[in-house]
OpenMM code with the backbone's topology and positions (N, CA, C; nanometers):
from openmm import Vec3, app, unit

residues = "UNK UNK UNK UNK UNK UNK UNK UNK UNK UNK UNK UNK UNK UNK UNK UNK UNK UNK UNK UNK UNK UNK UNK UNK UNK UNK UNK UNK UNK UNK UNK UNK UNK UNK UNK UNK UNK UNK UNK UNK UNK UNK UNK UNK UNK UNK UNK UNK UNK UNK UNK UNK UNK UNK UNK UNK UNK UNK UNK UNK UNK UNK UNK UNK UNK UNK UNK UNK UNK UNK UNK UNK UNK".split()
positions = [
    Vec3(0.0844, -0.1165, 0.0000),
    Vec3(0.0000, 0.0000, 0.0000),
    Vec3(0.0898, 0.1240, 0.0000),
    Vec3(0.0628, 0.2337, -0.0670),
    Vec3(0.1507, 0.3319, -0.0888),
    Vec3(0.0962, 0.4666, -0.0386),
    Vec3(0.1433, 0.5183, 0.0277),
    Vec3(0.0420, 0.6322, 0.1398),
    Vec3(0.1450, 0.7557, 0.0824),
    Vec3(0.0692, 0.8834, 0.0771),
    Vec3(0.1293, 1.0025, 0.1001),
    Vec3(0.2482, 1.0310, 0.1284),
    Vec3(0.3356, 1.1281, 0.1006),
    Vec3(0.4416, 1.1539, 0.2075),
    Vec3(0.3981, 1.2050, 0.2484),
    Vec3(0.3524, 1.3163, 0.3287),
    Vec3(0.3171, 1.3604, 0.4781),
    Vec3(0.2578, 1.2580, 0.5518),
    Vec3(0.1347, 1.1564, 0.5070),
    Vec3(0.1492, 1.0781, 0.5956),
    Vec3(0.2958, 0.9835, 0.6604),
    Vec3(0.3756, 0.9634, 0.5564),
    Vec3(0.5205, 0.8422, 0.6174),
    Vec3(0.5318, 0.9755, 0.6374),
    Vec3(0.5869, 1.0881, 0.6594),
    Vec3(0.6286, 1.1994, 0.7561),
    Vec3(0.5594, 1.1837, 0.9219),
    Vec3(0.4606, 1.1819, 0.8779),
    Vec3(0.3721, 1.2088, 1.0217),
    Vec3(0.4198, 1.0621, 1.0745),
    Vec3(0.3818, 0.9215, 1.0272),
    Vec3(0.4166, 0.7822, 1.0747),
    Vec3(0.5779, 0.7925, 1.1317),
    Vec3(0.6877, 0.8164, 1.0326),
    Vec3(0.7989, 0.8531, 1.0897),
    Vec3(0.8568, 0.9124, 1.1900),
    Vec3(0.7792, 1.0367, 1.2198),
    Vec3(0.7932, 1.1223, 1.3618),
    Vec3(0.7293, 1.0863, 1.4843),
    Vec3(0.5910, 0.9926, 1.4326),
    Vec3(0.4976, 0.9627, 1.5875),
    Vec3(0.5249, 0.8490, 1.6103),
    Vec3(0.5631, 0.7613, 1.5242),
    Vec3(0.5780, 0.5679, 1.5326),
    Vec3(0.4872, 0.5117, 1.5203),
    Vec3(0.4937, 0.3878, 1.5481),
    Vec3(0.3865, 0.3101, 1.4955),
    Vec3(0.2815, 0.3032, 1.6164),
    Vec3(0.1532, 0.2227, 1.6088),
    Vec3(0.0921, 0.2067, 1.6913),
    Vec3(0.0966, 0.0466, 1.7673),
    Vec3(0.0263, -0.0214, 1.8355),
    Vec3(0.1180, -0.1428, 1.9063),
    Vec3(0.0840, -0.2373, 1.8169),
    Vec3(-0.0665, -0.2240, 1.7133),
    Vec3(-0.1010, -0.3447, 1.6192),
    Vec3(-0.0216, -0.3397, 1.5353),
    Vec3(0.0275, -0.2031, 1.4516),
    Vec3(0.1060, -0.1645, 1.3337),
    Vec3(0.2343, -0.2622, 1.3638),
    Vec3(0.2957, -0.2225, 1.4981),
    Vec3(0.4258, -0.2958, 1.5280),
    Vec3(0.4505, -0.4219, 1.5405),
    Vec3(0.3320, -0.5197, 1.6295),
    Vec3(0.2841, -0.5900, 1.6076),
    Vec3(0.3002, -0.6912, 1.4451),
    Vec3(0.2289, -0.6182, 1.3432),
    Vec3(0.2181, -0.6821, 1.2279),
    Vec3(0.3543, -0.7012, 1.1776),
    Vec3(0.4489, -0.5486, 1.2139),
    Vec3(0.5882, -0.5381, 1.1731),
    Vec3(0.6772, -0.6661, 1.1917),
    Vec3(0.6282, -0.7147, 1.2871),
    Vec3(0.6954, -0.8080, 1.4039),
    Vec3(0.7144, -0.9275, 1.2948),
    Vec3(0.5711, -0.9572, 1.2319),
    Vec3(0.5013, -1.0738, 1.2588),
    Vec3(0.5637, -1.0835, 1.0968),
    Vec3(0.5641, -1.0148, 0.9896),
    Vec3(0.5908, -0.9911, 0.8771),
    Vec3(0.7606, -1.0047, 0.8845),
    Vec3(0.8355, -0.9636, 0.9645),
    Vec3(0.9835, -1.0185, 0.9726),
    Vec3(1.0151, -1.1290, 1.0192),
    Vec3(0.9401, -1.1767, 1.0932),
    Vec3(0.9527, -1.3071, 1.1627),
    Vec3(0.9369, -1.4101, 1.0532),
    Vec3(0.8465, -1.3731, 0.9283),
    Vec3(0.7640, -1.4883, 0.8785),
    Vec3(0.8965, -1.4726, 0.7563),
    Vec3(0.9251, -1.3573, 0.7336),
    Vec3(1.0719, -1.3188, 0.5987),
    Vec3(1.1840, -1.3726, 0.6632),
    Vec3(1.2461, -1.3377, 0.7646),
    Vec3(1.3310, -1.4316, 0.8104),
    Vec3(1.3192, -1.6175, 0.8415),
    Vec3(1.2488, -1.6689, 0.8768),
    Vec3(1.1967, -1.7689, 0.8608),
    Vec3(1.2054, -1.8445, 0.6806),
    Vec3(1.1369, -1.7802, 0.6167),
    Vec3(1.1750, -1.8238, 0.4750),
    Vec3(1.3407, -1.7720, 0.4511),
    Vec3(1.3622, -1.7045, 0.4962),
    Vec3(1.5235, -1.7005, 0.4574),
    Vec3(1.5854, -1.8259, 0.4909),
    Vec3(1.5663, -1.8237, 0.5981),
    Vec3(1.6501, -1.9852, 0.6833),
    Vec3(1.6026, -2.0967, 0.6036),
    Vec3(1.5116, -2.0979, 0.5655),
    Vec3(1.4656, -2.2372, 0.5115),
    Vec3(1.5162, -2.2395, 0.4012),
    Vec3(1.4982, -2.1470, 0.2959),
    Vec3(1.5553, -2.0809, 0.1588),
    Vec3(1.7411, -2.1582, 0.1695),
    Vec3(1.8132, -2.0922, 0.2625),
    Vec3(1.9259, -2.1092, 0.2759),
    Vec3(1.9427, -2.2846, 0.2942),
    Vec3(1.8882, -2.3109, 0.3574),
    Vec3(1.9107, -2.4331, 0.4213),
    Vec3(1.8729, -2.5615, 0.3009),
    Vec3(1.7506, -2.5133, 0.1705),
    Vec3(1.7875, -2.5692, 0.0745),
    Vec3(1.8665, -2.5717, -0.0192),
    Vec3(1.9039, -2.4378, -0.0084),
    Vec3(1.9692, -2.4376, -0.0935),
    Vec3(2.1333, -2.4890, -0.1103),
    Vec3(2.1588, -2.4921, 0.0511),
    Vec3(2.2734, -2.5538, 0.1242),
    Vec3(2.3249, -2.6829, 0.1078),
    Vec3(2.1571, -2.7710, 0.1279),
    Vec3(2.1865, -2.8860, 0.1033),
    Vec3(2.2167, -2.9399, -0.0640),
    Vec3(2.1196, -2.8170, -0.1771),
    Vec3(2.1284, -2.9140, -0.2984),
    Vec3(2.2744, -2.8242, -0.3304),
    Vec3(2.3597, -2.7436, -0.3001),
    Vec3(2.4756, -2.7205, -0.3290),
    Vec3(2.5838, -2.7441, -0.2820),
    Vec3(2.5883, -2.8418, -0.1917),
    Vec3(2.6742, -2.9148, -0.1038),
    Vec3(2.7433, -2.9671, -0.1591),
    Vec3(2.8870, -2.9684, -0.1502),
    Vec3(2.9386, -3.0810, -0.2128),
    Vec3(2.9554, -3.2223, -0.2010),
    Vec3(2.9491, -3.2725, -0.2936),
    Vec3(2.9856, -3.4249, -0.2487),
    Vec3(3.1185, -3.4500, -0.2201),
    Vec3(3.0467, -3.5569, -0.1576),
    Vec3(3.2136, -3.6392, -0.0908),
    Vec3(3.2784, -3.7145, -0.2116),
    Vec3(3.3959, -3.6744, -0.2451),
    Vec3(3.4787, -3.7316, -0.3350),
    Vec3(3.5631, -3.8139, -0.2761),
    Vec3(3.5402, -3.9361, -0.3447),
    Vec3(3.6227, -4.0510, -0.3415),
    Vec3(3.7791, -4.0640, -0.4361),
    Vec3(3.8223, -4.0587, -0.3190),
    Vec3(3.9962, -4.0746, -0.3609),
    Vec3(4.0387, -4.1603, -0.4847),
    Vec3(4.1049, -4.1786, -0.5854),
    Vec3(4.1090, -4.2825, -0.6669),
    Vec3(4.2182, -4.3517, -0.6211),
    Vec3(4.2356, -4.5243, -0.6338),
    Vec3(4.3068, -4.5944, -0.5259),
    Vec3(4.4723, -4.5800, -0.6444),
    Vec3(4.5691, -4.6327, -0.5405),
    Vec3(4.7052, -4.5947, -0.5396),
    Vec3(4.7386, -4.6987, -0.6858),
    Vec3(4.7672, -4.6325, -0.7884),
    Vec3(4.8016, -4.6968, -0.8996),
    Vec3(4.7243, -4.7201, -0.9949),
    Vec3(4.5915, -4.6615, -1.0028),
    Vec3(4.5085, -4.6490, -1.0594),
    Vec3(4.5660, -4.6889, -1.2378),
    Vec3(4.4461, -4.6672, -1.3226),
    Vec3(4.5110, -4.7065, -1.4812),
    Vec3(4.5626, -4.5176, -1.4959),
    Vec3(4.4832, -4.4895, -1.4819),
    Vec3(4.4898, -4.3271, -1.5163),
    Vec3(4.5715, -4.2109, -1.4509),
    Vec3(4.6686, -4.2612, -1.3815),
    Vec3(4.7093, -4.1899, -1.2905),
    Vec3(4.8949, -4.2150, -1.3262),
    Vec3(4.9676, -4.0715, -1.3422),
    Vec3(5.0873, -4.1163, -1.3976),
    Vec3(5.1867, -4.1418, -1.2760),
    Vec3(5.2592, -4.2512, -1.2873),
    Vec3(5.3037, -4.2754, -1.1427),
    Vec3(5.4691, -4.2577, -1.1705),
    Vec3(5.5435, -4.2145, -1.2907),
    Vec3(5.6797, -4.1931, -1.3349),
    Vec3(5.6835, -4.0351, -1.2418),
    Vec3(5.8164, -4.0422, -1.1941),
    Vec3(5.8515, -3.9057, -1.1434),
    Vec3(5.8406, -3.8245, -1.2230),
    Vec3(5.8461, -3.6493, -1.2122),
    Vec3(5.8039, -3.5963, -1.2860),
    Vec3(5.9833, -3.5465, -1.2778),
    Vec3(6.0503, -3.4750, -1.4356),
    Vec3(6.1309, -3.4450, -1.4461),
    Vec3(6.1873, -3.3071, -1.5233),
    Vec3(6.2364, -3.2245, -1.5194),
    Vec3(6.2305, -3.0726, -1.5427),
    Vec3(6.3559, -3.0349, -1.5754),
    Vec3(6.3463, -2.9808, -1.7245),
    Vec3(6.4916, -2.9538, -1.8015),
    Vec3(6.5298, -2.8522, -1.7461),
    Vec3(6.6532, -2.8490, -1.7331),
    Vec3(6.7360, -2.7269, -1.6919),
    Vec3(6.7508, -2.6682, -1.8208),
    Vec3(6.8051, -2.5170, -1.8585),
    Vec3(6.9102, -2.4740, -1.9422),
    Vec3(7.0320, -2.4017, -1.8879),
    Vec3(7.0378, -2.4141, -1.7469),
    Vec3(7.2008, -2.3629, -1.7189),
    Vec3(7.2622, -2.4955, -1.6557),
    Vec3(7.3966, -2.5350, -1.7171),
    Vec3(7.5324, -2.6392, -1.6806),
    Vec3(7.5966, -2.5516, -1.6415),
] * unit.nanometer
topology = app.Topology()
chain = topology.addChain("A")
for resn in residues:
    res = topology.addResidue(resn, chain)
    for name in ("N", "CA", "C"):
        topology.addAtom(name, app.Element.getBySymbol(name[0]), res)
């Protein structure tokens, strides 16, 4: 709902009333709440998986030392 500015002037300077605050309450409570849950799926489907080590000698895995030309004798 979109009110006046002098009214959000006048609301701004006097505050709210205890239902207004009330609702304020109740409307962050319910946005935070979907945040957490929001997060918490989204946590789980972006999680990583557990990667499994590949075992020692594998076919694919080069097991020759690795060796590195010099150019200064």
């Amino acid at each position: 709902m979109v009110y006046p500015l002098s009214y959000q002037l006048y609301r701004q300077e006097h505050g709210l009333t205890a239902a207004e605050q009330r609702a304020a309450d109740v409307r962050a409570g319910e946005t935070a709440a979907a945040l957490r849950d929001l997060r918490a799926r989204l946590g789980r489907g972006l999680r990583l998986r557990h990667r499994v080590r590949p075992t020692r000698g594998a076919a694919d895995t080069v097991t020759a030392p690795v060796r590195f030309l010099t150019s200064a004798r």
